[in-house]
N, C-alpha and C positions, 0 to 999 in steps of 0.2 A: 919728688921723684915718684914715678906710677910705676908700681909691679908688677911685673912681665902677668899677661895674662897664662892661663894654666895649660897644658899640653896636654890633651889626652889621647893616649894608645890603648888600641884594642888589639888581637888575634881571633881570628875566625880558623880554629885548630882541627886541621883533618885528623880525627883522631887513629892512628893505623889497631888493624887487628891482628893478635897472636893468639897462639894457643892457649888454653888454660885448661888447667891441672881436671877440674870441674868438671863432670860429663853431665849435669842433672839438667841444665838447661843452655837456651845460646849465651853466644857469647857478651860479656857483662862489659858496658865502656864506661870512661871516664873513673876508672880505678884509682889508686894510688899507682905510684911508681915503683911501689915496694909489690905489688903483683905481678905488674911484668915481670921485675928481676927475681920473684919467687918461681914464676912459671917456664923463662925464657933464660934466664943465668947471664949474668954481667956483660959480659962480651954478643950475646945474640940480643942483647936489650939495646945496647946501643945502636946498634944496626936496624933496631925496628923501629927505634925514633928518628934515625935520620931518613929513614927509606919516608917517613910519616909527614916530615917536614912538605914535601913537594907540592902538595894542596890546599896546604895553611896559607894565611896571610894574614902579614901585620899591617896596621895602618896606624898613620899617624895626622892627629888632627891640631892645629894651632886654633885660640881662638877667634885671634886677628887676623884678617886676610893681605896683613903686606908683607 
């Protein structure tokens, strides 16, 4: 028996912007998650990853073409 060859997924992630607490310089991306919800609180965090999602894209690649 031959094993399934391997599937690989990527995301090309629109990363959205919020505010932050920070006023020294612009705005800082690819944070933790533990920033937003320090800067934007539980309930506005969620809403600023879904608003974020729209631009993303995930892709998925097989290695065999059938």
């Amino acid at each position: 028996m031959t094993p399934a060859p391997p599937v690989v997924e990527w995301q090309t992630f629109a990363h959205p912007h919020y505010q932050q607490l920070s006023k020294k310089h612009a705005f800082d991306s690819h944070l933790s998650i533990l920033d937003l919800i320090a800067n934007q609180g539980a309930t506005e965090s969620m809403a600023i990853l879904r608003r974020g999602r729209g631009d993303s894209q995930f892709r998925r690649l097989a290695s065999d073409k059938t």
